[in-house]
C-alpha positions in Angstrom: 33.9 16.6 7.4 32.1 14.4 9.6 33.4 11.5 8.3 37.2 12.7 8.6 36.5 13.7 12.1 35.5 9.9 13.1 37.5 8.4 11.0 40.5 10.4 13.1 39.0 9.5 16.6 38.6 5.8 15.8 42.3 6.1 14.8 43.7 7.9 17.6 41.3 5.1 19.5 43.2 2.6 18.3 46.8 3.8 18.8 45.9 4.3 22.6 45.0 1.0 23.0 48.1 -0.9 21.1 50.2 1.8 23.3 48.6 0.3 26.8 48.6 -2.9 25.5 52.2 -2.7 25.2 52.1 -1.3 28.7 50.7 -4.2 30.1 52.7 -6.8 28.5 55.8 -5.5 29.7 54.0 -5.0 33.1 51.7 -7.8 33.9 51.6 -10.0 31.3 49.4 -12.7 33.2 46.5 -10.4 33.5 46.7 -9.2 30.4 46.5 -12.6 28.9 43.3 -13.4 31.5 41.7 -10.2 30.0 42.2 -11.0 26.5 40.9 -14.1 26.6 38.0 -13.2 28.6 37.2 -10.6 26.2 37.7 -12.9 23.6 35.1 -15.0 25.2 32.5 -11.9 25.7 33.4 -11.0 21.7 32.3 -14.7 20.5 29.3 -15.2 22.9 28.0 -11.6 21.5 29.0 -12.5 18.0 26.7 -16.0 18.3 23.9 -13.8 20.3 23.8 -11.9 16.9 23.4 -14.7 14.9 20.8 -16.6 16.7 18.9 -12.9 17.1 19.0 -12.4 13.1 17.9 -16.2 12.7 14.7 -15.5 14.4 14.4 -12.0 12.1 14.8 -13.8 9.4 12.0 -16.4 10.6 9.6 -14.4 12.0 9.9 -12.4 8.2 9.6 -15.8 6.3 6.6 -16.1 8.6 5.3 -12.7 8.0 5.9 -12.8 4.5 4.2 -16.7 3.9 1.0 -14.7 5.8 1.3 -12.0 3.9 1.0 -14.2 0.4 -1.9 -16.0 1.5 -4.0 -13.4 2.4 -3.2 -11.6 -1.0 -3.9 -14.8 -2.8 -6.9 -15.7 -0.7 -8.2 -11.6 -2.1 -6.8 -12.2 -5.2 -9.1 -14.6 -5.9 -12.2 -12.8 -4.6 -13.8 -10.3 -6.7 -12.7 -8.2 -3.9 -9.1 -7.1 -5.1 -11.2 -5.2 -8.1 -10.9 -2.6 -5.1 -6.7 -2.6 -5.2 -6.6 -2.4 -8.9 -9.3 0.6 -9.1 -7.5 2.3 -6.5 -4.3 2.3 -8.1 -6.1 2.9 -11.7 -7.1 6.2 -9.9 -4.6 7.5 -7.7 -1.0 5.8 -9.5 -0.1 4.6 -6.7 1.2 8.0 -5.3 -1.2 10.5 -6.3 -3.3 9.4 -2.7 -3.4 10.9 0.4 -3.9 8.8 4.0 -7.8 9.8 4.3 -7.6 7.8 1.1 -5.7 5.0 2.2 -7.6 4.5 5.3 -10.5 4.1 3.1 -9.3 1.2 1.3 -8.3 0.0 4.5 -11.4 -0.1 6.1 -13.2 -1.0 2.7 -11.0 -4.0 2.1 -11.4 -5.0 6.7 -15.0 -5.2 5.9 -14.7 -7.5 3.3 -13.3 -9.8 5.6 -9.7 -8.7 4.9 -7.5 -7.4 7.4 -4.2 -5.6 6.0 -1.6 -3.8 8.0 -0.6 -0.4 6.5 2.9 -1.9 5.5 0.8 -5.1 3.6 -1.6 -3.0 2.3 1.2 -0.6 1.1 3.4 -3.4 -0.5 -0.4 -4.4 -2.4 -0.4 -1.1 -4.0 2.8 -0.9 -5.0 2.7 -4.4 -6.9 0.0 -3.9 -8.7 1.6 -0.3 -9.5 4.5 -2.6 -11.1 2.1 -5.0 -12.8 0.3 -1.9 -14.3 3.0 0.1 -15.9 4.5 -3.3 -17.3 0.9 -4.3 -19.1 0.6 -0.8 -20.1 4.9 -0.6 -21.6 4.2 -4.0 -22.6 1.1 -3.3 -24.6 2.9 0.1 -26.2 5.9 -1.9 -27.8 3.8 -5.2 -28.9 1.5 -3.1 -30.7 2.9 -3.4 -34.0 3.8 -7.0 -33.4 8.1 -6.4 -33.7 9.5 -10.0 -34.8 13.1 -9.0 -33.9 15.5 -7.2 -31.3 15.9 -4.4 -33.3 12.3 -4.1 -33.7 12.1 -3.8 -30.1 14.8 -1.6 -30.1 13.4 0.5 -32.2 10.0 0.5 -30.3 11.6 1.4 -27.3 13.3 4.4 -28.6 10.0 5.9 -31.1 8.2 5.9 -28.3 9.7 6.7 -25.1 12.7 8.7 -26.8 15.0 10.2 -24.6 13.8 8.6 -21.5 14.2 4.9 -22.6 16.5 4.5 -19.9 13.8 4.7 -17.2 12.2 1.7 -19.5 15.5 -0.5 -19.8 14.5 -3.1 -16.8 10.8 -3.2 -17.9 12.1 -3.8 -21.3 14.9 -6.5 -20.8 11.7 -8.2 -18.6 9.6 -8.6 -21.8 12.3 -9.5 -23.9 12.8 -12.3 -21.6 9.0 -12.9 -21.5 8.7 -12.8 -25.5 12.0 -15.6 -25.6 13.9 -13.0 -27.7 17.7 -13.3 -27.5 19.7 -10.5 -26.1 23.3 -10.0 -24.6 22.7 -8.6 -21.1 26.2 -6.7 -21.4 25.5 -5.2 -24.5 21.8 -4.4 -24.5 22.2 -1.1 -24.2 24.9 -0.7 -26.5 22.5 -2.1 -29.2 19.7 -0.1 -28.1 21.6 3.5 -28.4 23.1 2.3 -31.8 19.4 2.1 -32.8 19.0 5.2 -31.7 21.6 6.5 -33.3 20.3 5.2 -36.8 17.1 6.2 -35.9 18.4 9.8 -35.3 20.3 9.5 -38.6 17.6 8.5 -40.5 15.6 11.8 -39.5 19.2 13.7 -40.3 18.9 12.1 -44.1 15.3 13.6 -44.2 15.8 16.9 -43.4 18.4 17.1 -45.9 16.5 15.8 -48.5 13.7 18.1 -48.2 12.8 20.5 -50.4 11.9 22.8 -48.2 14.9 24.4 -46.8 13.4 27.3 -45.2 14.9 27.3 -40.8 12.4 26.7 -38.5 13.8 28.3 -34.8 12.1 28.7 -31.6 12.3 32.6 -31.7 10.2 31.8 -35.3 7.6 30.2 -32.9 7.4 33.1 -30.8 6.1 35.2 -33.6 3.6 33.0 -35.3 -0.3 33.5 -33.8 -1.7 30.7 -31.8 -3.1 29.0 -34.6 -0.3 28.4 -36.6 1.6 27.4 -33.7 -1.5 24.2 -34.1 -0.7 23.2 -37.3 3.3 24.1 -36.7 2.9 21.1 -34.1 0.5 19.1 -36.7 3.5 19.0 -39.2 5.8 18.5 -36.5 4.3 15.5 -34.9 3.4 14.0 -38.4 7.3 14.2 -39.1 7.8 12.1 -36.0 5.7 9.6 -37.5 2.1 10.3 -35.4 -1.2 10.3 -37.7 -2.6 13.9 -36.3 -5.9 15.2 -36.3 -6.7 19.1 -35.6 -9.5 19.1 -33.1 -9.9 23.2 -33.8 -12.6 21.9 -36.6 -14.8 20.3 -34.8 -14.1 22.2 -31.5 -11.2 21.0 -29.1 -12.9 20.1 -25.9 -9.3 20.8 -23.9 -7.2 19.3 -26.8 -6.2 21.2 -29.8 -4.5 17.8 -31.9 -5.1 14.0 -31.5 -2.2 11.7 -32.2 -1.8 8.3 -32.5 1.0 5.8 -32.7 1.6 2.3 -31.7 -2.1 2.3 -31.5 -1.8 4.8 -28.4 -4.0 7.7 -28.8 -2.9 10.5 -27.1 -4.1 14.4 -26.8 -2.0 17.6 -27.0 -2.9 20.9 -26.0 -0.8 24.0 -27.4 0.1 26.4 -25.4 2.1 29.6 -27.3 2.4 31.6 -24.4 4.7 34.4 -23.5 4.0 33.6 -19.9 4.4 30.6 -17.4 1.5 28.2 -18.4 -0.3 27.4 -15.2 -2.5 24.9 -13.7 -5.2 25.4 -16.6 -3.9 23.9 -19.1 -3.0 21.0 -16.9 -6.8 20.6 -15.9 -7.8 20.8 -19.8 -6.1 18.1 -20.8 -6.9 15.8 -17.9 -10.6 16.4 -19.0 -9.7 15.7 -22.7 -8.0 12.8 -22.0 -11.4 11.3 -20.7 -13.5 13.6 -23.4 -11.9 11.9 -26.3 -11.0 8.5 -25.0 -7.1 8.9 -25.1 -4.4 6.9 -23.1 -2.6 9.8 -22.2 -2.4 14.0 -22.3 0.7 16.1 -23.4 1.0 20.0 -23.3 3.4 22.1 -25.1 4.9 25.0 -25.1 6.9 27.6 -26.3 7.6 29.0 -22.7 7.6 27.4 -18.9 5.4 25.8 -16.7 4.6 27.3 -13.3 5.6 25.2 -10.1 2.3 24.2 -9.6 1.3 23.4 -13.0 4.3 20.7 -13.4 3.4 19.5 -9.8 -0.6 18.9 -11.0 0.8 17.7 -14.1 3.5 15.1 -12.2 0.5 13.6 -10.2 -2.1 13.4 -13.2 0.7 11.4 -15.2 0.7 14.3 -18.0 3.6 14.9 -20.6 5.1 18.5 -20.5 6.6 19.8 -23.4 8.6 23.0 -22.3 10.8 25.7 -24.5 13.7 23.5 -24.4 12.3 19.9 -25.2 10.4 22.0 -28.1 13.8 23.3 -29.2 15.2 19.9 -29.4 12.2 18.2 -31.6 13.1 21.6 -34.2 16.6 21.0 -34.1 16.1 17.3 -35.0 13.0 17.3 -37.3 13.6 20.4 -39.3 
């Protein structure tokens, strides 16, 4: 609406001044002529104004930014930017508040480093990227893929649905690795894979012998335990070596799985409430307890609010009803 409403002034703007331009052509065309070209004038010396102001932007930012580089490379190649990375190892990047921040700040000042917030800011966030692409990168290299479709295939086993969110990070260490690709039709490829992929899984279920249906109102019968090994035989369909923890005591994680060399632990939650913050806490501590690159918890219900906010800013997988539903539907 608001847009309509200026877009109708600026035209109604307009009409009134053709109409008293017209006016004064037919009644003193002399001055209007004078005025036109002196406005003219004022138009072009504004115009050029503009142009020498964004100049000097543009300077004083190629200055900034030349500063800016030294000083990182200068702490770059101190022992001192150990600092940067830890922090961000801790906190992702996001999961810091500004006492926090300050902290670095003054940490990093003493070292004989002095970083505006917007430098030190544009630190962090950098070596946030460099992070997550070691950390993708090291995930699809692990089993050394040769081709594109092994790297299409990669992509999709491990980050499933969400490969999307991967797709620049991915084309970056294609280009990195020297393997060919089609920038048009990347993603085509990829989602044929996917497609194959999902296929293959379809082919396996239907050669099974054991045709007995697996639904999510099934899981909301069976006891806690056999929701455990349920998930077992569920993640071992999706191609994960699993161990039960429940034997040797579970320390916050009730199955260890690993793939791609990525060893990750899942707590099972069968719930017939919202599971809160708890669970979230568990896992954090298992992650650490057992070594792990990363925690997931699942459920056959909901998280609470909270519990996917904790979760969100702990980099923690949640597995709710739905997602659940989905891995039956495909796997069994």
């Amino acid at each position: 609406m608001g847009r309509s409403t200026n877009g109708c002034l600026i035209f109604i703007g307009i009409v009134l001044i053709v109409i008293i331009a017209i006016y004064w052509i037919r009644t003193d065309l002399l001055s209007f002529f004078i005025v036109l070209i002196f406005g003219i004038i004022v138009y072009l010396f504004s115009v050029n104004n503009r142009i020498k102001q964004r100049k000097i932007e543009l300077e004083q930012k190629k200055i900034e930014l030349e500063e800016f580089n030294r000083k990182k490379s200068k702490l770059i190649s101190t022992n001192d930017y150990k600092y940067i990375r830890g922090f961000v190892v801790r906190y992702k990047s996001v999961n810091y508040d500004n006492d926090e921040f300050n902290k670095l700040k003054d940490l990093i000042s003493e070292k004989g480093m002095v970083f505006s917030d917007k430098e030190l800011d544009q630190l962090i966030t950098e070596e946030a990227n460099k992070q997550n692409y070691e950390e993708f990168k090291t995930r699809i290299l692990n089993n050394k893929p040769n081709t594109l479709e092994d790297y299409n295939r990669n992509l999709i086993e491990i980050y499933g649905e969400d490969y999307l969110k991967y797709l620049n990070l991915f084309k970056d260490l294609l280009i990195e690795n020297k393997i060919h690709f089609d920038q048009e039709q990347i993603t085509e490829k990829i989602k044929k894979t996917k497609k194959d992929i999902e296929l293959k899984y379809f082919k396996k279920k239907l050669e099974s012998e054991n045709f007995s249906s697996i639904t999510i109102q099934n899981i909301d019968l069976i006891t806690v335990y056999k929701f455990e090994r349920f998930l077992k035989t569920l993640f071992e369909k999706m191609g994960y070596k699993v161990e039960h923890t429940k034997l040797s005591g579970d320390q916050g994680a009730d199955l260890i799985i690993t793939k791609f060399g990525e060893k990750i632990v899942v707590q099972a939650k069968r719930y017939s409430n919202k599971v809160n913050n708890k669970a979230i806490q568990e896992i954090v501590a298992a992650i650490k307890h057992y070594n792990a690159e990363r925690g997931i918890v699942i459920t056959n219900s909901e998280f609470t609010r909270s519990a996917i906010e904790l979760a969100n800013s702990n980099d923690i997988e949640l597995m709710d009803r739905s997602k659940l539903e989905k891995l039956i539907h495909t796997y069994f």
